[in-house]
N, CA, C and O atoms as CSV, one atom per row, in Angstrom:
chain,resi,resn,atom,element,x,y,z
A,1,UNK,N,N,10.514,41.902,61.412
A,1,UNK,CA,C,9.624,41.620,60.299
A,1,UNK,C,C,9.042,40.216,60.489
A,1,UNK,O,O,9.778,39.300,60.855
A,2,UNK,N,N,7.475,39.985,60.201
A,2,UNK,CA,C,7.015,39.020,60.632
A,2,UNK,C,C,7.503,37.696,59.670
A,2,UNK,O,O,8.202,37.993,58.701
A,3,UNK,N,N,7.258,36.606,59.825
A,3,UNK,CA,C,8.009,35.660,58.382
A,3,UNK,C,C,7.048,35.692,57.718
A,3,UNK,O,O,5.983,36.039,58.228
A,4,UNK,N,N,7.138,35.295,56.203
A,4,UNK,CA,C,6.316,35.392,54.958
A,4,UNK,C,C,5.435,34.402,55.369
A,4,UNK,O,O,5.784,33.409,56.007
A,5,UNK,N,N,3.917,34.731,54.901
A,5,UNK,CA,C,2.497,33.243,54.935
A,5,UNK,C,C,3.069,32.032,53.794
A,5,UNK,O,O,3.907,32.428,52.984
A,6,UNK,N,N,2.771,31.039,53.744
A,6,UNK,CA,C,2.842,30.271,52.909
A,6,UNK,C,C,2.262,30.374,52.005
A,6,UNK,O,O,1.378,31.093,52.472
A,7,UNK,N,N,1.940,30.217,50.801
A,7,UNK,CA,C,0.724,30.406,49.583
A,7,UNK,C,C,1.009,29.165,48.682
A,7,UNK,O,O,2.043,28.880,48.079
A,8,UNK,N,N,-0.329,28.419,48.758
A,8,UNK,CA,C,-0.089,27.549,48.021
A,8,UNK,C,C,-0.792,28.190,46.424
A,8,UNK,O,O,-1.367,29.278,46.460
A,9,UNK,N,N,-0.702,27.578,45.358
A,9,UNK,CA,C,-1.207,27.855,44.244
A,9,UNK,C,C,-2.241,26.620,43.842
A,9,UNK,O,O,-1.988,25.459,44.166
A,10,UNK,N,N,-2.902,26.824,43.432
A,10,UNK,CA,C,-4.275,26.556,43.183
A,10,UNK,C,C,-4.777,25.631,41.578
A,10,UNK,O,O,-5.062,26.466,40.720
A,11,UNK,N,N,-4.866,24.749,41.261
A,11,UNK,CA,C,-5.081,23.834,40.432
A,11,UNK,C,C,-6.366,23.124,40.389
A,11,UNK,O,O,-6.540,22.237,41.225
A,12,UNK,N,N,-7.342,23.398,39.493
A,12,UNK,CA,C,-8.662,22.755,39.628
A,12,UNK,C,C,-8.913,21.907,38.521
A,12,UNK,O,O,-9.166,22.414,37.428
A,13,UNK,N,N,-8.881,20.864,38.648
A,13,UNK,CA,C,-9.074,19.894,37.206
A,13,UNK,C,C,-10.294,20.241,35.786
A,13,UNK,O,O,-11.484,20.006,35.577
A,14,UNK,N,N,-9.579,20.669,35.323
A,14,UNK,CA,C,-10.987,21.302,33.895
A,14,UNK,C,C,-12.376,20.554,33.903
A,14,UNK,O,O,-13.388,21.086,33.446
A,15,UNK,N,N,-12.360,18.848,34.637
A,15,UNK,CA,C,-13.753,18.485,34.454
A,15,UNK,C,C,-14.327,18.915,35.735
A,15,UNK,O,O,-15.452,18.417,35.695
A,16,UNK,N,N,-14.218,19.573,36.897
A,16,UNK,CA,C,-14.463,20.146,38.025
A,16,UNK,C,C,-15.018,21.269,37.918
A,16,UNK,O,O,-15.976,21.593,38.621
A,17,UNK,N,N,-14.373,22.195,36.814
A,17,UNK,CA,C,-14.682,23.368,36.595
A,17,UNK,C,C,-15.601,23.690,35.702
A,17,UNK,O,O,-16.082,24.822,35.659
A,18,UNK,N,N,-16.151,22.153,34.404
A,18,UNK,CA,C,-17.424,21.990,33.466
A,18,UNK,C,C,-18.227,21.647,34.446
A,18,UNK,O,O,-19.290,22.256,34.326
A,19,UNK,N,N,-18.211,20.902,35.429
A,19,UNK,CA,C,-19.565,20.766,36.579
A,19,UNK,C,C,-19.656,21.778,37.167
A,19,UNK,O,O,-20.777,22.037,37.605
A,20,UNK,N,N,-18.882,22.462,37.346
A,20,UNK,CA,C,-19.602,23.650,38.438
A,20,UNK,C,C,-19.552,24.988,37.881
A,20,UNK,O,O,-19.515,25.997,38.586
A,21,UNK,N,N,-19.551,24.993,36.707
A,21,UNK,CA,C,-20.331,25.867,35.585
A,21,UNK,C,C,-21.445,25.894,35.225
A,21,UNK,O,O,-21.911,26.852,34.607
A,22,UNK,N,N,-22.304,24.531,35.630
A,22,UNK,CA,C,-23.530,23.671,35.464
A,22,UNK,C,C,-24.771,24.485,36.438
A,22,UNK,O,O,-24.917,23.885,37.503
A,23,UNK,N,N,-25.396,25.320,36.345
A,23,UNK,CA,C,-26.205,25.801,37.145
A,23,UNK,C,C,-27.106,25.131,37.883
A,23,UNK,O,O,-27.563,25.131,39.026
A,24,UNK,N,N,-27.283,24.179,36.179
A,24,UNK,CA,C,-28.864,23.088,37.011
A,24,UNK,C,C,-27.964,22.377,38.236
A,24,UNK,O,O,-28.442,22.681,39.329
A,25,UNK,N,N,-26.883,21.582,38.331
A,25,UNK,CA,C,-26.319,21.066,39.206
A,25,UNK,C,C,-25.940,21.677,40.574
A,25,UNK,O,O,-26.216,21.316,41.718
A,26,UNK,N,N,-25.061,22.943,39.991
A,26,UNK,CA,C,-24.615,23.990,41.004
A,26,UNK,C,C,-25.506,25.214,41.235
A,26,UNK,O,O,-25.386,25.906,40.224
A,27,UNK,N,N,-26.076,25.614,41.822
A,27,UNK,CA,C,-26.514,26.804,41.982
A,27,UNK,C,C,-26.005,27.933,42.083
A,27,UNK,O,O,-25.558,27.426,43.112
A,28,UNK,N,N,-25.668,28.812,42.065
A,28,UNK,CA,C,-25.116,30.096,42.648
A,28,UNK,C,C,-24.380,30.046,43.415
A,28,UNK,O,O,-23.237,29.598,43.322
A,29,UNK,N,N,-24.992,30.582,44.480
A,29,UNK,CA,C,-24.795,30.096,45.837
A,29,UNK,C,C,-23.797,28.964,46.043
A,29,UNK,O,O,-22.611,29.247,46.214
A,30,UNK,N,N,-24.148,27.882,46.037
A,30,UNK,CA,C,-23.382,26.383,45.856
A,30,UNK,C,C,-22.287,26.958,45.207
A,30,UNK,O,O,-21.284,26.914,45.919
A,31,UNK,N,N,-22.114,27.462,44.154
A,31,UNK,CA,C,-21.346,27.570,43.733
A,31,UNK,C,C,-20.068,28.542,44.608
A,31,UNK,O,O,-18.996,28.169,45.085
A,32,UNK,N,N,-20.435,29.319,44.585
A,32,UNK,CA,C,-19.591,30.489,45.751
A,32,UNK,C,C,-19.167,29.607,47.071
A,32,UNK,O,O,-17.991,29.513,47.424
A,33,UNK,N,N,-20.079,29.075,47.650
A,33,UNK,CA,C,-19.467,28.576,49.098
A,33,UNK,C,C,-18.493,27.329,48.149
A,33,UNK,O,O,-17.931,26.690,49.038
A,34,UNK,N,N,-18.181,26.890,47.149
A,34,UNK,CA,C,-17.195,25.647,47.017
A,34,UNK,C,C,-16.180,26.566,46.632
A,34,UNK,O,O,-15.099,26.423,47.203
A,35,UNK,N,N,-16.317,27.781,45.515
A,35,UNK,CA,C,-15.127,28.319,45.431
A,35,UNK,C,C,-14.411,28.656,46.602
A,35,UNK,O,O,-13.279,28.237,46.842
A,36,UNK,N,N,-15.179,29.542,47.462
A,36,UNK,CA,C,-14.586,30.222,48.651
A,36,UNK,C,C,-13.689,29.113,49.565
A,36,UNK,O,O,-12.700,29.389,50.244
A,37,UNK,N,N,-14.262,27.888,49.404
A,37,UNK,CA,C,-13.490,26.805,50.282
A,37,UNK,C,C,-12.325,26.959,49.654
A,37,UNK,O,O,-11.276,27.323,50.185
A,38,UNK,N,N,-12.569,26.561,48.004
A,38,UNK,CA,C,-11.085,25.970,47.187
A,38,UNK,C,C,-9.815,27.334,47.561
A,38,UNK,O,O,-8.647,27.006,47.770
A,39,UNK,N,N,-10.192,28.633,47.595
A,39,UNK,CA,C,-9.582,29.805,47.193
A,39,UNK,C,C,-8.813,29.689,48.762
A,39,UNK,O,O,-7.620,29.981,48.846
A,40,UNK,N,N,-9.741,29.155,50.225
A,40,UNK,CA,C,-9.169,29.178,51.047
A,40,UNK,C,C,-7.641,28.379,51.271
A,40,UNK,O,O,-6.564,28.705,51.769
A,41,UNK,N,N,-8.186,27.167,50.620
A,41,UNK,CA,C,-6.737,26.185,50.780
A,41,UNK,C,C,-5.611,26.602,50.204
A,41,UNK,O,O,-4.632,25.867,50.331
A,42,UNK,N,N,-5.452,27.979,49.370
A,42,UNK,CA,C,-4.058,28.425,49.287
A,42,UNK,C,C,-3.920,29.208,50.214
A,42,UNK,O,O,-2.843,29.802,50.172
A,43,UNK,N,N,-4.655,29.497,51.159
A,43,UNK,CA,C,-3.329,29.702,52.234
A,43,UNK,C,C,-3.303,28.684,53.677
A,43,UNK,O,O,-2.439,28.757,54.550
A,44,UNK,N,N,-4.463,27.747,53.670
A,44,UNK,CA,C,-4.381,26.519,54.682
A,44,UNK,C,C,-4.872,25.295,54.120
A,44,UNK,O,O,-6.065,25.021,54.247
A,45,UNK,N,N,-4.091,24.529,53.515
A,45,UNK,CA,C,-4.534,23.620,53.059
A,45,UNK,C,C,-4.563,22.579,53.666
A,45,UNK,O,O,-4.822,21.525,53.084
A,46,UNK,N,N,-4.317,22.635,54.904
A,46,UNK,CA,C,-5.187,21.193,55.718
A,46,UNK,C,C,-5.608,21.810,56.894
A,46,UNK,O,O,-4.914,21.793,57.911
A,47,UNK,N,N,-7.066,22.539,56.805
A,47,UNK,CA,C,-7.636,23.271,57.948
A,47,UNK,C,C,-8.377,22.152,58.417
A,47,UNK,O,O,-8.741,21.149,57.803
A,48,UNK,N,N,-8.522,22.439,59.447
A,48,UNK,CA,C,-9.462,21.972,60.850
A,48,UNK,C,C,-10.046,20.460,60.296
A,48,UNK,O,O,-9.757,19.309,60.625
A,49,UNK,N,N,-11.067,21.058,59.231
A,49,UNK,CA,C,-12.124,20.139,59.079
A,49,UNK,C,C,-11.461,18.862,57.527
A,49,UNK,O,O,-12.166,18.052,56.926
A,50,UNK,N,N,-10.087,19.114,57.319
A,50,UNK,CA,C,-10.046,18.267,56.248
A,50,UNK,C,C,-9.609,16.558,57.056
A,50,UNK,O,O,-9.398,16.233,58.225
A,51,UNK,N,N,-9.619,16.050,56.192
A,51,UNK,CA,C,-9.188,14.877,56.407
A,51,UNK,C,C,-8.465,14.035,55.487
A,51,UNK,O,O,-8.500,14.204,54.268
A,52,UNK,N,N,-7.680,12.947,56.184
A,52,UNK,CA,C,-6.265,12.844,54.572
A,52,UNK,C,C,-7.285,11.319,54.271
A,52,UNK,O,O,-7.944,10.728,55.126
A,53,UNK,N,N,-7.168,11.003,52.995
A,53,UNK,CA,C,-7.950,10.030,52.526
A,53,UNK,C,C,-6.537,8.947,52.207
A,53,UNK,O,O,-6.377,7.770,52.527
A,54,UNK,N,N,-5.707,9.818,51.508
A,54,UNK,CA,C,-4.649,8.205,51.383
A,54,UNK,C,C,-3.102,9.619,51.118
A,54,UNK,O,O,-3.425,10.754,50.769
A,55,UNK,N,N,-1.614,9.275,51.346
A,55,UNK,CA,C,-0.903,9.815,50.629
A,55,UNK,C,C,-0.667,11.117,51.054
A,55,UNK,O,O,-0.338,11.503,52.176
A,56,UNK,N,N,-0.924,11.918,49.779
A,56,UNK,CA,C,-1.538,13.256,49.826
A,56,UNK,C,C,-2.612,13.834,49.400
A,56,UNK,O,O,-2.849,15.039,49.308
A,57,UNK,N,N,-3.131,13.116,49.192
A,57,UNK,CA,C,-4.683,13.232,48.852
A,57,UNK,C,C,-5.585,13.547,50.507
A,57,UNK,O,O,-5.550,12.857,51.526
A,58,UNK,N,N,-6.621,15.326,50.139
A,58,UNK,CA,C,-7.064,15.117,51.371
A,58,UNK,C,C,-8.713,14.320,50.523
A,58,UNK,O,O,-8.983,13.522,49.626
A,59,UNK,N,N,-9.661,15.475,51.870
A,59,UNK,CA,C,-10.990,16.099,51.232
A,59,UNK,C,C,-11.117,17.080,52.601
A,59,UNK,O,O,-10.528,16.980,53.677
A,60,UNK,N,N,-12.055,18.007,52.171
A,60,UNK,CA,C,-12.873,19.140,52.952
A,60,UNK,C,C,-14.302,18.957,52.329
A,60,UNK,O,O,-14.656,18.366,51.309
A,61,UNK,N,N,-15.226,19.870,53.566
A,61,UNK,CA,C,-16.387,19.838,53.350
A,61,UNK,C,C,-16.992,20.990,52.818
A,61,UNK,O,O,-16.640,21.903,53.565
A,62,UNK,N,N,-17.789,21.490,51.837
A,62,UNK,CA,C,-18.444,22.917,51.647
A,62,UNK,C,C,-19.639,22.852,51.725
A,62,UNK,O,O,-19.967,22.474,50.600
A,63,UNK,N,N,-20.645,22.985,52.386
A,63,UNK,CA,C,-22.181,22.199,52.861
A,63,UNK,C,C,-21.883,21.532,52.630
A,63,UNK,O,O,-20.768,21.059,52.852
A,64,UNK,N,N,-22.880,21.067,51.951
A,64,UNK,CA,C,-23.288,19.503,51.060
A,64,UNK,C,C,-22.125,18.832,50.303
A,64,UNK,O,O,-22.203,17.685,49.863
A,65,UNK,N,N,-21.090,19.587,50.187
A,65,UNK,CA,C,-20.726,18.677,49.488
A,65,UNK,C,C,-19.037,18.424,49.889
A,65,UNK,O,O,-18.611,19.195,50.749
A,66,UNK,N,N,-18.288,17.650,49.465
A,66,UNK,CA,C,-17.003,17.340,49.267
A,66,UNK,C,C,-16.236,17.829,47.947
A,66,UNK,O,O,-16.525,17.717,46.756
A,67,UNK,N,N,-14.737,18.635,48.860
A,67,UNK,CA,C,-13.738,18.678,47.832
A,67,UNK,C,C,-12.603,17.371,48.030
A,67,UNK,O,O,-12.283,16.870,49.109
A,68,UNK,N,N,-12.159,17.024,46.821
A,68,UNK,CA,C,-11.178,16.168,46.897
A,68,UNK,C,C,-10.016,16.691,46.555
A,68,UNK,O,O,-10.206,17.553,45.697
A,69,UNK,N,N,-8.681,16.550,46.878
A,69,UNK,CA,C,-7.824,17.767,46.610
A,69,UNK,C,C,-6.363,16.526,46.790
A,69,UNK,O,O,-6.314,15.581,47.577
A,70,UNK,N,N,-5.298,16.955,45.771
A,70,UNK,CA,C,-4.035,16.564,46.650
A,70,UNK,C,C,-3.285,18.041,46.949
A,70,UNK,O,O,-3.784,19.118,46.621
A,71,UNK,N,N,-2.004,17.891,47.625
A,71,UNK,CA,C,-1.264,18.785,48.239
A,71,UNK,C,C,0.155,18.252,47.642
A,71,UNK,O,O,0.705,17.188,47.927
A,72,UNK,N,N,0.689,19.438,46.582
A,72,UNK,CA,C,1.892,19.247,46.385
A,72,UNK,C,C,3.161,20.110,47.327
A,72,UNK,O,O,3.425,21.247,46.935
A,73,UNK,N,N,3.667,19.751,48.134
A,73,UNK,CA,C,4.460,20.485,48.742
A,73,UNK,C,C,5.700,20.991,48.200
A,73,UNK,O,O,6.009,22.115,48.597
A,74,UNK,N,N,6.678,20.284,47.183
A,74,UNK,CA,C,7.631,21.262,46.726
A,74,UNK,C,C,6.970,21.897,45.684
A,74,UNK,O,O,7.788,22.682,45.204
A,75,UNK,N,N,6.292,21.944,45.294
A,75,UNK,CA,C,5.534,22.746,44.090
A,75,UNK,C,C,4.969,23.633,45.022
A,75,UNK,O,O,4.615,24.483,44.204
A,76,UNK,N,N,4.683,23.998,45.891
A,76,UNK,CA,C,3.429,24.639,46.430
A,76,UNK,C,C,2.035,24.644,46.276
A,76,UNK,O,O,1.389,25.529,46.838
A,77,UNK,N,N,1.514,23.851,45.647
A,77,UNK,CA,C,0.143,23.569,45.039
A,77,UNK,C,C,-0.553,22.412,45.407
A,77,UNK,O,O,-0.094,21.336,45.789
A,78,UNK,N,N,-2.146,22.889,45.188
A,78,UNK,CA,C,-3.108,22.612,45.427
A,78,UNK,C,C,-4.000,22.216,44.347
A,78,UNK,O,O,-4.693,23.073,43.800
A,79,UNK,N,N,-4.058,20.659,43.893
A,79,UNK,CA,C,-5.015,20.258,42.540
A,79,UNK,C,C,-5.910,19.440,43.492
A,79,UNK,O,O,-5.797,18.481,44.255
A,80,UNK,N,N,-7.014,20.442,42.992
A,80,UNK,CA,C,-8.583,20.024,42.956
A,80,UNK,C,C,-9.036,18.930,41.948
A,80,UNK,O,O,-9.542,19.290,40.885
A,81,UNK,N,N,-8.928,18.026,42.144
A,81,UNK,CA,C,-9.746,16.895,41.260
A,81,UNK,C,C,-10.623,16.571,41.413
A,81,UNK,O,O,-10.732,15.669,40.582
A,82,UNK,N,N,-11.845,16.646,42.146
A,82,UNK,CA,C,-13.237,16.348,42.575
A,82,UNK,C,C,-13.736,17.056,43.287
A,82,UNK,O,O,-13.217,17.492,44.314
A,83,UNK,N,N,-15.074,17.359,42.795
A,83,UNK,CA,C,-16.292,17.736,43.724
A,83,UNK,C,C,-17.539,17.055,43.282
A,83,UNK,O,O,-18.178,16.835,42.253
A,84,UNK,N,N,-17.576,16.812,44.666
A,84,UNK,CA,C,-19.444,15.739,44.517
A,84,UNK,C,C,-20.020,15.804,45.871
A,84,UNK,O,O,-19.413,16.011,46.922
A,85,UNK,N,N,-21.476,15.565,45.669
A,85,UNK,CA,C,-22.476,15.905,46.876
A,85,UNK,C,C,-21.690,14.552,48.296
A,85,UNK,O,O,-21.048,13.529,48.058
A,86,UNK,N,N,-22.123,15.164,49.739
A,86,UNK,CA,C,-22.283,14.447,50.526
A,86,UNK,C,C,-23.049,13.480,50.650
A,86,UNK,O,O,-23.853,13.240,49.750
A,87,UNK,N,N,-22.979,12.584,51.946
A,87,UNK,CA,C,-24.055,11.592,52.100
A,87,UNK,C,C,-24.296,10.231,51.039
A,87,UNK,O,O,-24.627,9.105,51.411
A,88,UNK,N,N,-24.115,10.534,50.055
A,88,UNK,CA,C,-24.436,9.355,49.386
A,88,UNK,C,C,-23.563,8.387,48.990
A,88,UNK,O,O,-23.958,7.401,48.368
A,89,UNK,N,N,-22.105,8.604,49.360
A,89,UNK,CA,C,-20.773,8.001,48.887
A,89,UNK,C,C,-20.550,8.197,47.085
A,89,UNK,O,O,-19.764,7.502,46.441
A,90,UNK,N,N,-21.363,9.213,46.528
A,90,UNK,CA,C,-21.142,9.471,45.387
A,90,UNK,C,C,-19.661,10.270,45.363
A,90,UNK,O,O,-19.251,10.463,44.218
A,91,UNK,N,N,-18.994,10.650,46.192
A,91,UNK,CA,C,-17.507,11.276,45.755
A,91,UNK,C,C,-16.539,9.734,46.148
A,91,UNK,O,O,-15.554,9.429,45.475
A,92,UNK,N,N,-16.921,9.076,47.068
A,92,UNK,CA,C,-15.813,7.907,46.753
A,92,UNK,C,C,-16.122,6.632,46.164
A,92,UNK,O,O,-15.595,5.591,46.557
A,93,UNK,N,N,-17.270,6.706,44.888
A,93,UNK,CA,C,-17.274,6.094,43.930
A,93,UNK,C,C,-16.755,6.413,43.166
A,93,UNK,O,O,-15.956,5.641,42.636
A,94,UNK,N,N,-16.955,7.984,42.591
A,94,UNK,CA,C,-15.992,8.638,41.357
A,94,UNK,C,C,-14.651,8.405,41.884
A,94,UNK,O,O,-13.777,7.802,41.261
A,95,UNK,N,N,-14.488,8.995,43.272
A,95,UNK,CA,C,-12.644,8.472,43.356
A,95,UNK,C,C,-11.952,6.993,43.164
A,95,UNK,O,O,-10.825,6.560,42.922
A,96,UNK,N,N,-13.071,6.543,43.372
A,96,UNK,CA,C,-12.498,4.614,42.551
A,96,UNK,C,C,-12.016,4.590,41.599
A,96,UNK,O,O,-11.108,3.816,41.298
A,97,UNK,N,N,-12.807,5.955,40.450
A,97,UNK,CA,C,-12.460,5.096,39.247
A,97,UNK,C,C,-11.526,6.244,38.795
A,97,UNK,O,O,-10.763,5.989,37.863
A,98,UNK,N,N,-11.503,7.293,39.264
A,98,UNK,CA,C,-9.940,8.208,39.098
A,98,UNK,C,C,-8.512,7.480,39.068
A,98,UNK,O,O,-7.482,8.144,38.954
């Protein structure tokens, strides 16, 4: 029998989830490719393209934009605390003041 996958569980901060309810902000689309990222990290939560910012705190990329995420390991979970566009250092201004 093969061994069990890991599964992390999934935590998205409620003001993450009022922005990207936001159509004018998020589009559709936009919207789907950030979920599909977030939904991925319960079962790899430090794939290829993330990178650790401090701790356990990573980020990943979904186009345009950045997730900010920590990784709880005896919990098994995954809290999403930020999403904000690329390029402009607008996600590690908001993470200053987190």
């Amino acid at each position: 029998m093969p061994p069990k996958e890991r599964r992390y569980g999934i935590v998205v901060h409620p003001e993450v989830l009022r922005e990207l309810s936001d159509p004018q902000r998020y589009p559709a689309k936009v919207q789907l490719q950030i979920l599909k990222k977030i939904l991925a990290l319960s079962l790899d939560p430090r794939p290829g393209d993330s990178k650790r910012l401090a701790g356990s705190v990573y980020r990943v990329t979904a186009g345009e934009y950045r997730i900010v995420y920590e990784i709880d390991e005896e919990a098994s979970r995954v809290t999403v605390f930020l999403v904000a566009k690329r390029g402009d250092d607008e996600v590690y201004r908001r993470l200053a003041r987190l």
